[in-house]
MILUMTOR-207620 format. One line per 3 residues: number of its first residue (from 1); for each residue x, y, z of N, C-alpha, C. Coordinates in steps of 0.001 Angstrom, whole numbers. Layout:
NUM	X:Y:Z:X:Y:Z:X:Y:Z ~ ...
//
This chain:
1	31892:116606:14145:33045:117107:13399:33729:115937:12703 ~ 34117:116148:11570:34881:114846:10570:36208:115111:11236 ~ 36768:113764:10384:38096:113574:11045:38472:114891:10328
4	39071:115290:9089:39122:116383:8030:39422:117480:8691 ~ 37975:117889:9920:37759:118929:10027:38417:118673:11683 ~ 38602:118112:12025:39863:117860:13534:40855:118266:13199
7	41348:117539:11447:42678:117689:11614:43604:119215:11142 ~ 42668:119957:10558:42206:121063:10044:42021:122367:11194 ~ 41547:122052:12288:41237:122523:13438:43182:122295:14784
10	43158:121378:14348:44631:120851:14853:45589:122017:14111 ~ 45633:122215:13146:46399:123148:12794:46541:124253:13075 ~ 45026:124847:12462:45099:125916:13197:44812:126828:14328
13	45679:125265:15218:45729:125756:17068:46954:125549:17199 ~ 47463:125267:16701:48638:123971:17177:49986:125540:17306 ~ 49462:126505:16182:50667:127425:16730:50829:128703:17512
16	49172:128387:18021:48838:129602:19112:49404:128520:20327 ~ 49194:127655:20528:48988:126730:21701:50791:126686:22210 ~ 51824:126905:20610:52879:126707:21450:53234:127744:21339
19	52858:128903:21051:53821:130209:21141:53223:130471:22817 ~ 51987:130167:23006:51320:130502:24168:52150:129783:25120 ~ 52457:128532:25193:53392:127822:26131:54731:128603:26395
22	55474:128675:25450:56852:129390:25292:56797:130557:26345 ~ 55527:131301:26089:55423:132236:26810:55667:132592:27942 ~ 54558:131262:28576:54282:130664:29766:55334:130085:30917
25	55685:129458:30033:57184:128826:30144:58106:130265:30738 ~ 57989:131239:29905:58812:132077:30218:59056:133222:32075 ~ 57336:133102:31874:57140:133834:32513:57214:133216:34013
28	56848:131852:33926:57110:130864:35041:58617:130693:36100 ~ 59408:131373:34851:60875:131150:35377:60798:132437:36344 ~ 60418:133625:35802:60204:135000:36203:59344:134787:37857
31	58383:134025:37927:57440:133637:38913:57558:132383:39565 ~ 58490:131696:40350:58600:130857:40616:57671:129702:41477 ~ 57292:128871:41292:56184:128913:42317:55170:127435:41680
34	54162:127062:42137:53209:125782:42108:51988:126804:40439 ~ 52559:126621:39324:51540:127569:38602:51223:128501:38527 ~ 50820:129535:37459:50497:130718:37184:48861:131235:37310
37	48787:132561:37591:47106:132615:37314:47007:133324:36118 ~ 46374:132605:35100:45408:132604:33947:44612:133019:33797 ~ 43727:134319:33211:42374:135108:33027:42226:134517:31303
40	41620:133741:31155:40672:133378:29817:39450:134121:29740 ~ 39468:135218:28651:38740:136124:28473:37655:135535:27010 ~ 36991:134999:27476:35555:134369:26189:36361:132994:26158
43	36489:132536:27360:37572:131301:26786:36185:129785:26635 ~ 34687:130520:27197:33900:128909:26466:33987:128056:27384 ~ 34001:126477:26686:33989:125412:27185:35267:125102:27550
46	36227:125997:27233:37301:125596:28018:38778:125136:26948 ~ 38658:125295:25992:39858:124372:24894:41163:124910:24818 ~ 41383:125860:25939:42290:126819:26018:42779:126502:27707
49	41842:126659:28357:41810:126941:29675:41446:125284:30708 ~ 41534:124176:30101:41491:122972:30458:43136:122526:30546 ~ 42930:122681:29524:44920:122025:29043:46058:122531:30001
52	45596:124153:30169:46833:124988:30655:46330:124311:32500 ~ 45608:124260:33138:44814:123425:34146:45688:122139:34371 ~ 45462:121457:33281:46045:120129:33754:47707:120143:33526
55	48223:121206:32854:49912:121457:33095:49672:122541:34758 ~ 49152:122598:35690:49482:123286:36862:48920:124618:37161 ~ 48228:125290:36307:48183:126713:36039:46694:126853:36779
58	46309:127774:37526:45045:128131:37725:44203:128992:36753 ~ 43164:128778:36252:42870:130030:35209:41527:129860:35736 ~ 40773:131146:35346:39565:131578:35507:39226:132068:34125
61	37775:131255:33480:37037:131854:32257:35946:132653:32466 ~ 36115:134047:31893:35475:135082:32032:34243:134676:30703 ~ 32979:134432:30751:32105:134074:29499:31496:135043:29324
64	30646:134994:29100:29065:135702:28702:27550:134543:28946 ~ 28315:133561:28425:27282:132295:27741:27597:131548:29371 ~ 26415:131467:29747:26242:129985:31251:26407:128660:30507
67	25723:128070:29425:25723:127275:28927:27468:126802:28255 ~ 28110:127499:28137:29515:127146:27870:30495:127054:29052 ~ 30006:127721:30311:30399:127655:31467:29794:126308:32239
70	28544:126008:31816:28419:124888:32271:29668:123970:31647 ~ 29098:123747:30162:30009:122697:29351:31731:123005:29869 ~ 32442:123701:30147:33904:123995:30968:33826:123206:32263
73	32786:123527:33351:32372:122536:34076:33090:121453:33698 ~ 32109:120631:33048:32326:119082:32956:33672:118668:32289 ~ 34143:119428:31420:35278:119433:30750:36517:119709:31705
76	36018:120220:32717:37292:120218:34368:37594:119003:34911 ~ 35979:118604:35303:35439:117358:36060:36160:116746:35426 ~ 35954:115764:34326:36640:114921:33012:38129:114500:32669
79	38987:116096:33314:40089:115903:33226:40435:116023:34647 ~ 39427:116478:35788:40139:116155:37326:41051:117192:37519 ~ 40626:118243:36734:41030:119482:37337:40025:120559:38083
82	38840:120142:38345:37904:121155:38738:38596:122163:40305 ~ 39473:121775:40580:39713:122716:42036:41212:123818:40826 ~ 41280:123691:39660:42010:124949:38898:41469:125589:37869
85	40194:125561:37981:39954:126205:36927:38155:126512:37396 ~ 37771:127815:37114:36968:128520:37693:36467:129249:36745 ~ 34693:129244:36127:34250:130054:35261:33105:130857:36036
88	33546:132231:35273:32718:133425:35729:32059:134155:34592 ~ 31247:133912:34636:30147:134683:33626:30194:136409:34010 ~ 29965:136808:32915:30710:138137:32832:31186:138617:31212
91	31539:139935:30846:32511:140262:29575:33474:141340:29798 ~ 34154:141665:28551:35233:142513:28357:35109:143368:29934 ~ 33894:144069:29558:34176:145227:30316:33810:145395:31961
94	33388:143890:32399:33500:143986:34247:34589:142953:33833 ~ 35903:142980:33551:37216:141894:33919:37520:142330:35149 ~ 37733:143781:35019:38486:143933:36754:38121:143572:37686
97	36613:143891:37984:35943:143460:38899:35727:141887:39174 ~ 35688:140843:37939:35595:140010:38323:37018:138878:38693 ~ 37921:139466:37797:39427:138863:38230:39943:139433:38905
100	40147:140747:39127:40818:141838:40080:41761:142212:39738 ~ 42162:143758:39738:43335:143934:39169:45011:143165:39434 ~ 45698:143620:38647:46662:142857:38705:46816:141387:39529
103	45983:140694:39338:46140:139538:39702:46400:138496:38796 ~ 46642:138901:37455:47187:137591:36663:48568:137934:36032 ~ 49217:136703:35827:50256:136325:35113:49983:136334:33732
106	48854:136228:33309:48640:135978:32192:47082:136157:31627 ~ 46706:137031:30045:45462:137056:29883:45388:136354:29046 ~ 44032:135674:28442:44297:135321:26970:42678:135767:26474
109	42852:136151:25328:41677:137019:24144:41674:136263:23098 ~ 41170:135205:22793:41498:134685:21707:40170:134915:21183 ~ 39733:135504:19598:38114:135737:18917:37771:136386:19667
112	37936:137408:20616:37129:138027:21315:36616:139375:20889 ~ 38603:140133:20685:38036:141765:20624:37685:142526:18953 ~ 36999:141010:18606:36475:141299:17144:34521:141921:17699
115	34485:141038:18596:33028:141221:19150:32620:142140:20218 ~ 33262:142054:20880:33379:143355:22322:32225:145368:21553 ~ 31895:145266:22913:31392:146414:22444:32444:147732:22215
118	33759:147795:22964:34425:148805:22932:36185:148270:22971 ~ 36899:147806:21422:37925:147083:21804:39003:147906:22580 ~ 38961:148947:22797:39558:150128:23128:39760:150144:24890
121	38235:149708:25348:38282:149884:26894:38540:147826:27300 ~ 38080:147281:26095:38469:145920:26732:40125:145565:26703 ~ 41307:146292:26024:42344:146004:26056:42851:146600:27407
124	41985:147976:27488:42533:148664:28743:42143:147725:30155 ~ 41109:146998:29594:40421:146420:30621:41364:145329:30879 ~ 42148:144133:30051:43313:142990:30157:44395:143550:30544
127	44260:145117:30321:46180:145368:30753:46078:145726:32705 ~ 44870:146255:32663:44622:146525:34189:44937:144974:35293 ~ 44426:144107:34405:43915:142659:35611:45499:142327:35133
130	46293:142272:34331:47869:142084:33874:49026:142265:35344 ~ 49388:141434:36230:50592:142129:36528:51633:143034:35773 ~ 52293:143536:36439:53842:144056:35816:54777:142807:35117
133	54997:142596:34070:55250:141562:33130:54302:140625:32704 ~ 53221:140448:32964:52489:139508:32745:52168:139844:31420 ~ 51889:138311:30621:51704:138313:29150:50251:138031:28586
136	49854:139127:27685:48303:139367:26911:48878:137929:25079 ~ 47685:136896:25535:47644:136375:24269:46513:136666:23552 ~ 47076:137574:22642:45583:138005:21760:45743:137088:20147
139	44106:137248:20093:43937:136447:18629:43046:137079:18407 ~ 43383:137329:16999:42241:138677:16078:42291:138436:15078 ~ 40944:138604:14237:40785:138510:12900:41143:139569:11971
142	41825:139169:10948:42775:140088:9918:41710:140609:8610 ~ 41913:141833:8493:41530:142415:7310:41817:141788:6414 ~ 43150:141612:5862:43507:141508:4670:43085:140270:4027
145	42331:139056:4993:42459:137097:5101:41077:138089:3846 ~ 40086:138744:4801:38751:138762:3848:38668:139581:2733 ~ 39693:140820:2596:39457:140839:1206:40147:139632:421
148	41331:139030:405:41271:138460:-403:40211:136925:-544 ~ 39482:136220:279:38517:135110:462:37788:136000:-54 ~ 37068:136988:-220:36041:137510:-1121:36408:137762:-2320
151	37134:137972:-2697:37907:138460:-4508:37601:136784:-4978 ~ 38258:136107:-4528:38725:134528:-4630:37170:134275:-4826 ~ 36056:134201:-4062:35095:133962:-4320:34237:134492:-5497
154	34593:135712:-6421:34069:136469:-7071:33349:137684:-6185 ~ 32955:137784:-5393:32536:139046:-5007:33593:140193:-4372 ~ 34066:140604:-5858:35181:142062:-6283:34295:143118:-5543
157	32942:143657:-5348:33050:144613:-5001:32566:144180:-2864 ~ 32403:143562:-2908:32681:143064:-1078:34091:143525:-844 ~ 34413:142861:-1982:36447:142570:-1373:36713:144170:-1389
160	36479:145047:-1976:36791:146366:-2402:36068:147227:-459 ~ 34743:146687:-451:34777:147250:733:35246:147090:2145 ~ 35675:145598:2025:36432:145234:3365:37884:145613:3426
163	38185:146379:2263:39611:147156:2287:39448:148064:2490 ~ 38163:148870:2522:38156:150697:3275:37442:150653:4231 ~ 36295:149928:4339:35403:150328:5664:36988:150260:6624
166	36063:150685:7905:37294:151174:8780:37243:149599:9873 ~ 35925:149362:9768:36186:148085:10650:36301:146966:9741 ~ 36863:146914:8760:37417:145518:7722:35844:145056:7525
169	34789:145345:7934:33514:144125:6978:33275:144597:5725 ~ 32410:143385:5037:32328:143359:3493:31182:143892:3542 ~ 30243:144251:4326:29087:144470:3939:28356:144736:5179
172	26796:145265:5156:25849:145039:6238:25452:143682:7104 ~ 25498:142423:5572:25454:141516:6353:26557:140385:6744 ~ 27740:141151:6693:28653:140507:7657:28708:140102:8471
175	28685:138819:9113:28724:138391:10823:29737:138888:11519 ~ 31085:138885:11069:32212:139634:11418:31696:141266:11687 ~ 31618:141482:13629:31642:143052:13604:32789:144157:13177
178	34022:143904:13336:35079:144422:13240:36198:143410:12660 ~ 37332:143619:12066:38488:142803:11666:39796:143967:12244 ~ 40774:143237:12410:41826:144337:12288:42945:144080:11436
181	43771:145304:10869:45008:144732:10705:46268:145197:11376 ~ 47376:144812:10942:48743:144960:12275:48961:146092:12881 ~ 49246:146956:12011:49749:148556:12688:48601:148754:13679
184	47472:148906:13290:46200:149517:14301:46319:148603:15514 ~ 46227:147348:15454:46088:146785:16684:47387:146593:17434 ~ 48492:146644:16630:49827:146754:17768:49469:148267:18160
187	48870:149434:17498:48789:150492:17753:48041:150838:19419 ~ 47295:149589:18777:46358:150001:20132:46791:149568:21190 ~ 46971:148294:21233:48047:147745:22249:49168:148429:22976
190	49579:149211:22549:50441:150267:23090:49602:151253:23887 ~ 48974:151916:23251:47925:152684:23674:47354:152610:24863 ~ 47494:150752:25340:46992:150355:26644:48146:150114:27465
193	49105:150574:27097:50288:150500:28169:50919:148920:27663 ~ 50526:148308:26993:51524:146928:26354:52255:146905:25420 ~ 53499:146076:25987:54517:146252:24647:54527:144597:23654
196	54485:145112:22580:54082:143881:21407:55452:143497:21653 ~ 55202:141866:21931:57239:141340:21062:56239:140401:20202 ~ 55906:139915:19752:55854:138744:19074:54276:138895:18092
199	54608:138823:16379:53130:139197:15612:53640:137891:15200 ~ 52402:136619:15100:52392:135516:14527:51207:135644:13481 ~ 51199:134946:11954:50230:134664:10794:49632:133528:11545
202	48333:133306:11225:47979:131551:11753:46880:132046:10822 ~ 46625:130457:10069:45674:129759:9239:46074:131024:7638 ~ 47211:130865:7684:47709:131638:6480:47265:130646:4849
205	47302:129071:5342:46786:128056:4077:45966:127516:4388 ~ 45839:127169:5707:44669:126087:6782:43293:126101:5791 ~ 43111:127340:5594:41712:127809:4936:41314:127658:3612
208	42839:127598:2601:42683:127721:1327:43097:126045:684 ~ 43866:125390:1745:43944:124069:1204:42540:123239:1565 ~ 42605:122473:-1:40991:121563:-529:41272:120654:721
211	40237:120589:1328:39692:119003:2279:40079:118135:1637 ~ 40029:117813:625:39814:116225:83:41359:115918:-64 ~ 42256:117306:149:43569:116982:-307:44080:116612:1087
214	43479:117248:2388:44153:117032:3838:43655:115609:4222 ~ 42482:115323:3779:41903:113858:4044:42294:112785:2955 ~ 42489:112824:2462:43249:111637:1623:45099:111778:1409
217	45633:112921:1505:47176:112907:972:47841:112461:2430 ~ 48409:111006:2375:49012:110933:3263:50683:112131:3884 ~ 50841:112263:5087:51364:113063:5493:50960:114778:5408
220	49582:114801:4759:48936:116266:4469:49008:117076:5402 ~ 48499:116252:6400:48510:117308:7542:49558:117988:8143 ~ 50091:117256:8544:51699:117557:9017:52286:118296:8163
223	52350:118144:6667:52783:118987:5949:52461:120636:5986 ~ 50999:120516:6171:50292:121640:6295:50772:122353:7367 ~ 50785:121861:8687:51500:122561:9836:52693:122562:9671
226	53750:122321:9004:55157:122707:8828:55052:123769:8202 ~ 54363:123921:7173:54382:124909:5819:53872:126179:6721 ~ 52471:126424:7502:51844:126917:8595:52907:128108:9704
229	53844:126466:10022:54441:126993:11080:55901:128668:10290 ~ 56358:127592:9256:57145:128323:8568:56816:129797:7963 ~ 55775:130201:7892:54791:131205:7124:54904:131808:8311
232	54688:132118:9379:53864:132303:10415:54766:133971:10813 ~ 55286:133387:10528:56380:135139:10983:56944:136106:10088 ~ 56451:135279:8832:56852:135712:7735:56506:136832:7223
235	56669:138172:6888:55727:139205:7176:54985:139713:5886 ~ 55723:139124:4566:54434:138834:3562:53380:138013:3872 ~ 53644:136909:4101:52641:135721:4633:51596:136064:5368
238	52590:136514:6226:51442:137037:7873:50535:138157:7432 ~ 50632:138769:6759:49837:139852:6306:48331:139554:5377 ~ 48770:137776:5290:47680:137429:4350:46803:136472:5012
241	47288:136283:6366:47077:134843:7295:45405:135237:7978 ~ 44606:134458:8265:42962:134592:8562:43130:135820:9491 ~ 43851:135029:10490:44482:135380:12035:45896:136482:12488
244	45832:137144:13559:47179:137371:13650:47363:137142:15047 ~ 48071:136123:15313:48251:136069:17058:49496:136943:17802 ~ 48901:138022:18789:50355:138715:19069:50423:138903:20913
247	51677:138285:20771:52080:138097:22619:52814:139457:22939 ~ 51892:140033:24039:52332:141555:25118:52675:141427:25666 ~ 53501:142171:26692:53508:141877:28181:53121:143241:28660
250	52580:143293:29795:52310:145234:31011:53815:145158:31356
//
């Protein structure tokens, strides 16, 4: 990875990572005690579920992939958290069974319920393993980011179909299985017994500002995450942002 593409990547984490804290933070006061338990749902090698580890938190990553559960492994080891953090291979739809119900403080879905076979039973599936207040951090890909990145590119009639198909793709050969946008997925979210407080935009410019301008303009970056951060709630903005990150609680 170039520096470019770190610093680019820095951004657009930097405002899931603290709305996710705030959260955390919050809920900690609510739960008093040596750390929270954490269910990282597709959480990987860990870039989510390491960090929150070495601030106190126990979390368990639910994968699919052994090979990213290995790589979380070493990424525990490394930081000398391996006795908080625990990966279980598995998906969406054995969570209960493998975290147990209501046993977390906290879920997190970040890229996930774009891929899931049924996003419907996997939300039902995070609100089940959810205590009573415990907070769902979801991250989902937005309809609206790809029609307009396809118009922008010239392909008008892609962009035309990722505004009606019902699951936001441009086409057959879309890698993207599903996209959502706000109403439906706060919709659904409800649906599973969670109440939305918080719809965040993320990578609303991340995507559309030139590399060469974040790698050479001194202070670019930073600029970029101010501008980022400021957009982010904005509800024209957010409507146009790649991403929409939105914090639940059961």
């Amino acid at each position: 990875m170039t520096m470019v593409d770190r610093r680019r990547r820095s951004v657009r984490t930097a405002l899931v990572a603290e709305a996710l804290r705030v959260a955390l933070a919050a809920r900690a006061r609510t739960e008093p005690g040596a750390g929270l338990d954490i269910v990282d749902l597709g959480g990987g090698t860990g870039g989510f579920a390491v960090p929150l580890a070495v601030e106190g938190h126990r979390v368990t990553v639910v994968d699919p992939s052994p090979d990213a559960l290995a790589s979380l492994e070493r990424r525990a080891s490394d930081e000398g958290v391996n006795d908080l953090v625990r990966g279980v291979q598995g998906d969406a739809a054995e969570l209960p069974g493998l975290a147990g119900e209501s046993s977390a403080d906290a879920v997190l879905c970040h890229g996930v319920l774009e891929v899931v076979d049924d996003p419907v039973q996997a939300l039902q599936a995070m609100a089940s393993v959810l205590r009573p207040g415990g907070v769902l951090s979801l991250l989902v890909a937005q309809r609206n980011a790809v029609v307009l990145a396809r118009a922008l590119a010239g392909h008008l009639a892609e962009a035309r179909v990722a505004l009606q198909d019902p699951d936001g793709r441009w086409g057959a050969t879309d890698p993207m299985p599903r996209r959502f946008d706000e109403a439906g997925i706060t919709g659904q979210l409800a649906d599973a017994g969670l109440m939305v407080h918080t719809v965040h935009g993320v990578r609303t410019f991340a995507d559309l500002v030139p590399s060469a301008f974040v790698d050479s303009e001194p202070g670019a970056t930073e600029s970029l995450a101010e501008l980022e951060r400021a957009a982010s709630q904005h509800p024209a903005f957010r409507a146009l942002a790649t991403q929409l990150h939105i914090l639940a609680t059961r």
